[in-house]
Phi, psi and omega in degrees: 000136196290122144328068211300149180273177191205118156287055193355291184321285193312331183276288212305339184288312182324316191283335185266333184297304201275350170289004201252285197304000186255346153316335190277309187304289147340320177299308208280344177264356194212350166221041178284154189240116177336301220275343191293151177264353198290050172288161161317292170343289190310320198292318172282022199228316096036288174314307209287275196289346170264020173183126186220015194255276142031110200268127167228332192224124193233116165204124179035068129097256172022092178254155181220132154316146146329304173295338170283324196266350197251290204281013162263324186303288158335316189281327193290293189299347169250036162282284173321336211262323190250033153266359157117346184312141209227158156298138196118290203284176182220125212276061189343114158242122176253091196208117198298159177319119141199180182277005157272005176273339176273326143342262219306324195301292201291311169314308198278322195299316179304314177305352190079016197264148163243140172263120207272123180273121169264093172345058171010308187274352194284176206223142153046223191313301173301324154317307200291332199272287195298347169298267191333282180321329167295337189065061175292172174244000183226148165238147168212118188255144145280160206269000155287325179307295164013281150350302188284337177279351181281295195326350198245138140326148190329289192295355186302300193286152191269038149258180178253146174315316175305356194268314203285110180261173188220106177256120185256125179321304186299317188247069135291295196274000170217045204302146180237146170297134192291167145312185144326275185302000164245102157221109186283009176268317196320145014264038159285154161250164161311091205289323205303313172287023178254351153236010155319123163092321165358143152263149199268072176287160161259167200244116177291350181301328188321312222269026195232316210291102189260160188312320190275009195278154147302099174272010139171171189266118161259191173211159186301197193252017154064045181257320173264027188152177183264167185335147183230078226281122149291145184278144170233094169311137157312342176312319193279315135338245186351302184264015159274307194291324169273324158316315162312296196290342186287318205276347194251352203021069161326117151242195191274348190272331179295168162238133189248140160267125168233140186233356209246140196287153206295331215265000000 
């Protein structure tokens, strides 16, 4: 029977790769400092400009480099940014797995925007309550969503219909501009034409976002009453993400399956 071979080397970075992350897990979870700037957000971005090649993102046949994937992020935050959007305030997102929930998500997190993860499925009343309760100053639905955000009267929502953006799946990598006179979205507008063209600069704001600001609201599962938005610190972000990887020992070399919904 053949002996299988073993690359010492490879094995021995493996074993320091995964001896790092799970120290890193242990620092960032019993000795992160409220006041510190080290967010995720800050970390992709980081990530993006020393190695911007670097495989990040798999979705339906689809791939994005960390520099592919930072500069859709970017182009998403100085879109919000020149819609007016402020640190604090916050962004209803109503949106199914795919990658422009992570854009938006990651876009509003440089800004200081906190992001209200809205249950996709929700319906009628428990919709109209999770709109509310964050009090956003924006809404941004996907146009699979849609439908279910129709179902609410104008005056239902807690925004002005101009606030309410609509992001189409199909151009997400290529957004194209409506004619004047075609709008299918109405009395919505189209998210999509607000980053054509964008130059993806990074964003120095990343580098303001301390451990302790709220970076988005989730919410309970709504079993005893309806839904409820929980506070999520960038801190808690931070020691989840390091924490995983130290527990799953996680190295550059893996692939994480995520199967579970982003919101």
């Amino acid at each position: 029977m053949p002996t299988p071979t073993t690359d010492l080397p490879a094995l021995l970075r493996q074993t320091a790769q995964r001896a790092r992350a799970g120290l890193k897990a242990l620092r960032t979870n019993f000795f992160w400092a409220p006041e510190s700037c080290e967010n995720v957000p800050l970390e992709l971005q980081r990530w993006a400009s020393e190695r911007p090649h670097d495989p990040f993102l798999s979705f339906e046949g689809r791939r994005w480099t960390v520099g592919a994937f930072d500069a859709q992020v970017n182009r998403h935050a100085r879109a919000w940014r020149k819609l007016g959007l402020e640190r604090g305030e916050v962004v209803a997102l109503l949106l199914g797995n795919r990658p422009a929930f992570l854009f938006h998500f990651y876009a509003l997190a440089k800004l200081g925007v906190i992001a209200s993860l809205i249950n996709p499925s929700l319906r009628g009343p428990a919709m109209r309550h999770a709109l509310h309760a964050c009090e956003p100053a924006a809404l941004l639905v996907g146009d699979a969503q849609l439908p279910g955000l129709r179902e609410l009267e104008l005056d239902a929502l807690p925004v002005e219909a101009s606030r309410v953006f609509v992001d189409v799946e199909a151009e997400v990598d290529r957004p194209r501009k409506a004619p004047e006179d075609a709008r299918p979205h109405a009395p919505f507008s189209a998210w999509n034409p607000h980053v054509v063209g964008v130059i993806p600069l990074a964003i120095s704001d990343a580098e303001l976002r301390s451990l302790d600001e709220i970076a988005a609201y989730i919410y309970t599962s709504g079993t005893t009453g309806l839904p409820k938005p929980a506070i999520v610190k960038h801190n808690r972000l931070r020691r989840s993400a390091d924490v995983f990887a130290g527990l799953a020992r996680v190295t550059a070399q893996d692939c994480v399956y995520c199967c579970l919904p982003l919101y």
